[in-house]
C-alpha atoms as an extended CHARMM CRD file, in Angstrom:
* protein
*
        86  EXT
         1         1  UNK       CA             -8.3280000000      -13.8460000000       -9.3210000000  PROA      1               0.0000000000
         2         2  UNK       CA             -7.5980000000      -10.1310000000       -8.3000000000  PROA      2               0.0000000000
         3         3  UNK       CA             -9.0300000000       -8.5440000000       -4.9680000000  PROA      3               0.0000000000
         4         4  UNK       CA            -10.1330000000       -5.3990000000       -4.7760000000  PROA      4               0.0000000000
         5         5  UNK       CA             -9.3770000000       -4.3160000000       -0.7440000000  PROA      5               0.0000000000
         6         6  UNK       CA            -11.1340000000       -1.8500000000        1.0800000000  PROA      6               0.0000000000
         7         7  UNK       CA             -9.2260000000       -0.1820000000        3.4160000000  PROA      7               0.0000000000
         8         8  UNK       CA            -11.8800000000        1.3840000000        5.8750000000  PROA      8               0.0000000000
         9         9  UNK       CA            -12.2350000000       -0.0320000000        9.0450000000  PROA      9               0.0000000000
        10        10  UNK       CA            -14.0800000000        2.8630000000       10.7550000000  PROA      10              0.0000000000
        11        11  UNK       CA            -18.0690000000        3.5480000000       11.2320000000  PROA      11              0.0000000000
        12        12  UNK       CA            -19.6780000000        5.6990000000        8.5040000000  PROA      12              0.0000000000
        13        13  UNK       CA            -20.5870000000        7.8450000000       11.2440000000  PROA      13              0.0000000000
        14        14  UNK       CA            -17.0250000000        8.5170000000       11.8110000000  PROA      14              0.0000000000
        15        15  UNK       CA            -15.8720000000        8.9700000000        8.5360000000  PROA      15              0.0000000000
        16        16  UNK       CA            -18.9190000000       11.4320000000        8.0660000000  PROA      16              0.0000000000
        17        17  UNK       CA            -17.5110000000       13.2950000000       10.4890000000  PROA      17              0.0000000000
        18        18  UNK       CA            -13.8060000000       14.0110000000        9.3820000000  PROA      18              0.0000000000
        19        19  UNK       CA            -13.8260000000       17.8430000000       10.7140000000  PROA      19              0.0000000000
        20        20  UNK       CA            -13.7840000000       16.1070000000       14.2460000000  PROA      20              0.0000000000
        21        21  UNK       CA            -10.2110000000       13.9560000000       13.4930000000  PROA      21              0.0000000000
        22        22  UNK       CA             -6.9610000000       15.6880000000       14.4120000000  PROA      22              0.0000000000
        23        23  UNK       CA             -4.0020000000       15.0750000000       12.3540000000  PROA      23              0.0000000000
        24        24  UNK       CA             -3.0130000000       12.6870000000       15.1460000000  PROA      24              0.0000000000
        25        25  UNK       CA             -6.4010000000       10.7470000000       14.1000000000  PROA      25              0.0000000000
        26        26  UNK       CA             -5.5920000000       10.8310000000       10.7890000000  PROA      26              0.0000000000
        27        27  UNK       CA             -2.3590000000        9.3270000000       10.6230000000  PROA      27              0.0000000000
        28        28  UNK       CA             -3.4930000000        6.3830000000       13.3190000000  PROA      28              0.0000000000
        29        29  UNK       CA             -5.9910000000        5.4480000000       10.6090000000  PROA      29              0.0000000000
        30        30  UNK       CA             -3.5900000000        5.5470000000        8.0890000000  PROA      30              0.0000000000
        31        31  UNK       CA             -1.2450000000        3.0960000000        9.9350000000  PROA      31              0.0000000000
        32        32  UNK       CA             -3.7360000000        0.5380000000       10.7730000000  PROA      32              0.0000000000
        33        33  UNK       CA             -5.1470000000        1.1140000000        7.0060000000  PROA      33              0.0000000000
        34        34  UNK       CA             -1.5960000000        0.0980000000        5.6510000000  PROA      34              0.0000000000
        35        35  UNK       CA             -0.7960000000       -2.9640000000        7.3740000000  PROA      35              0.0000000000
        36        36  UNK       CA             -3.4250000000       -4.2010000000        4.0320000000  PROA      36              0.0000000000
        37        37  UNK       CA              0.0360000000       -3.1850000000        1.6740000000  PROA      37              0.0000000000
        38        38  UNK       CA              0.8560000000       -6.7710000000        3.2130000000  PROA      38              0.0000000000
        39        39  UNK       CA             -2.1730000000       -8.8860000000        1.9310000000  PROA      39              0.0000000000
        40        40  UNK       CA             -1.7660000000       -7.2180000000       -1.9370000000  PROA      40              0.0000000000
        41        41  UNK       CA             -0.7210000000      -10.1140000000       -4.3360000000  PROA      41              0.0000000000
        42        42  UNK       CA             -0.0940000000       -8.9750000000       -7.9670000000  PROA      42              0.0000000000
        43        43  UNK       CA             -3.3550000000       -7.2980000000       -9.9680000000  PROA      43              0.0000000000
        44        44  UNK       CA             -5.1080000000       -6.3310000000       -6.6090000000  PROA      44              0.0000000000
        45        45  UNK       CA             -6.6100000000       -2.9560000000       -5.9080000000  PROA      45              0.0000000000
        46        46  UNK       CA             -6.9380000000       -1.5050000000       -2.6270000000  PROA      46              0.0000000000
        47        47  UNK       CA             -9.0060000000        1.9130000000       -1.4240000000  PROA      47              0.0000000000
        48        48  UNK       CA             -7.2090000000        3.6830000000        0.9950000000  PROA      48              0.0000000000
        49        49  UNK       CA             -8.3780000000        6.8500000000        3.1250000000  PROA      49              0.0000000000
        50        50  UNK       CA             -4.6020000000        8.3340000000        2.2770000000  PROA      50              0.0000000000
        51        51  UNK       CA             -1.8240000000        7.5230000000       -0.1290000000  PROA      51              0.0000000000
        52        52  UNK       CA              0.6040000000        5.3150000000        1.5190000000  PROA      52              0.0000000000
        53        53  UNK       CA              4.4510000000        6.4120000000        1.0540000000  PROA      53              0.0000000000
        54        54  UNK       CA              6.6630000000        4.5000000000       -2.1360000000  PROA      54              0.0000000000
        55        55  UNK       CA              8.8280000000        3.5940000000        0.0730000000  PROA      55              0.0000000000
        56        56  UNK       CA              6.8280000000        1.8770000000        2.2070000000  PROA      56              0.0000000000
        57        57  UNK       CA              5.2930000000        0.0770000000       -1.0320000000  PROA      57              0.0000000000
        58        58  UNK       CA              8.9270000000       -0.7110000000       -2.1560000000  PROA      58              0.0000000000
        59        59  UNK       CA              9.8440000000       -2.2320000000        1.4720000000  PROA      59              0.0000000000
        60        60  UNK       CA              6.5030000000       -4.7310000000        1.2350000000  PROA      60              0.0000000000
        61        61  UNK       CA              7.4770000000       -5.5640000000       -1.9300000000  PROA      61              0.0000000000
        62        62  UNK       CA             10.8070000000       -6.4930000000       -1.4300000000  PROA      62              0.0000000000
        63        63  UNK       CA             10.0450000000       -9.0970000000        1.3250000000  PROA      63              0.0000000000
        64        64  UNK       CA              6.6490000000      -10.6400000000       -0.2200000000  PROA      64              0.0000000000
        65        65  UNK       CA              7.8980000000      -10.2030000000       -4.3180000000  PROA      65              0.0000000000
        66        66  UNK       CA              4.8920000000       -7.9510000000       -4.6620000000  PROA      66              0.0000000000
        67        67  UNK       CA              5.2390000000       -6.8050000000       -8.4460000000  PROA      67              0.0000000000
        68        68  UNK       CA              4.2630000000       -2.5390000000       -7.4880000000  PROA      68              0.0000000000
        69        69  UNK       CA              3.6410000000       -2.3920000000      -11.4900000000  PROA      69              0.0000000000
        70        70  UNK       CA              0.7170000000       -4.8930000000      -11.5730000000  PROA      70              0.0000000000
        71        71  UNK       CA             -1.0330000000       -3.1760000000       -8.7090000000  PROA      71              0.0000000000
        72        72  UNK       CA             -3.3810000000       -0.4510000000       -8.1770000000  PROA      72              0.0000000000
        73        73  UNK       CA             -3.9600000000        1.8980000000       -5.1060000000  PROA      73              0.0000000000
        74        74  UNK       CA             -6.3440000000        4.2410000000       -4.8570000000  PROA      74              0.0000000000
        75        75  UNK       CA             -6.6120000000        7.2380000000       -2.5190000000  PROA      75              0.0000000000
        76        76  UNK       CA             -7.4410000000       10.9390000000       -2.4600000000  PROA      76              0.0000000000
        77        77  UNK       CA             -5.5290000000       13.9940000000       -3.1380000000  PROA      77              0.0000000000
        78        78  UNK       CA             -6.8900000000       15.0580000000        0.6730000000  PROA      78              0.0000000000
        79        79  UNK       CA             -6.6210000000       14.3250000000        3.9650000000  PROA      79              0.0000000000
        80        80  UNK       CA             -9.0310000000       12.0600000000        4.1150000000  PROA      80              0.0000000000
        81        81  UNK       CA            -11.1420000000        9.9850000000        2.1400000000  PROA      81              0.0000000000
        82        82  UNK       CA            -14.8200000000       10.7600000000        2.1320000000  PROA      82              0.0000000000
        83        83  UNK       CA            -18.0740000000        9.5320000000        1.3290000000  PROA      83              0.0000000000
        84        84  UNK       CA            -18.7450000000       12.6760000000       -1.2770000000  PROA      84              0.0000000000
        85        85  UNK       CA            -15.1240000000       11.3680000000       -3.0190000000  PROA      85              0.0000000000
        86        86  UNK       CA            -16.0410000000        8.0500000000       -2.9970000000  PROA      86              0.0000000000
């Protein structure tokens, strides 16, 4: 059965606040956010606060067999995902 992974691991009162994260902020979260590429198994979903690169995807998927196609991620067209995009 597909999982559907949320990749959030910070307090709403944090993510509320996304004026207050420098770009430095922003791309901590997005590492730690990642590391969830490596739990995906084919027909998961997984939210993400920012896109994650295609290569990264294609390097996880070359040492689990992770089939990319059968997979969704989701993610904003911003720096961050927020509450009002959600």
């Amino acid at each position: 059965m597909p999982t559907l992974w949320l990749g959030n691991a910070c307090a709403e009162h944090m993510v509320d606040r996304v004026d207050l994260f420098s770009e430095e902020d922003r791309r901590g979260l997005l590492f730690t956010m990642k590391r969830l590429v490596w739990l995906l198994r084919d027909g998961d979903a997984l939210v993400l606060p920012r896109p994650v690169s295609r290569d990264f995807l294609q390097h996880v998927a070359r040492h689990t067999g992770l089939d990319l196609s059968s997979i969704r991620l989701v993610s904003p067209d911003a720096d961050l995902l927020t509450q009002d995009q959600l």
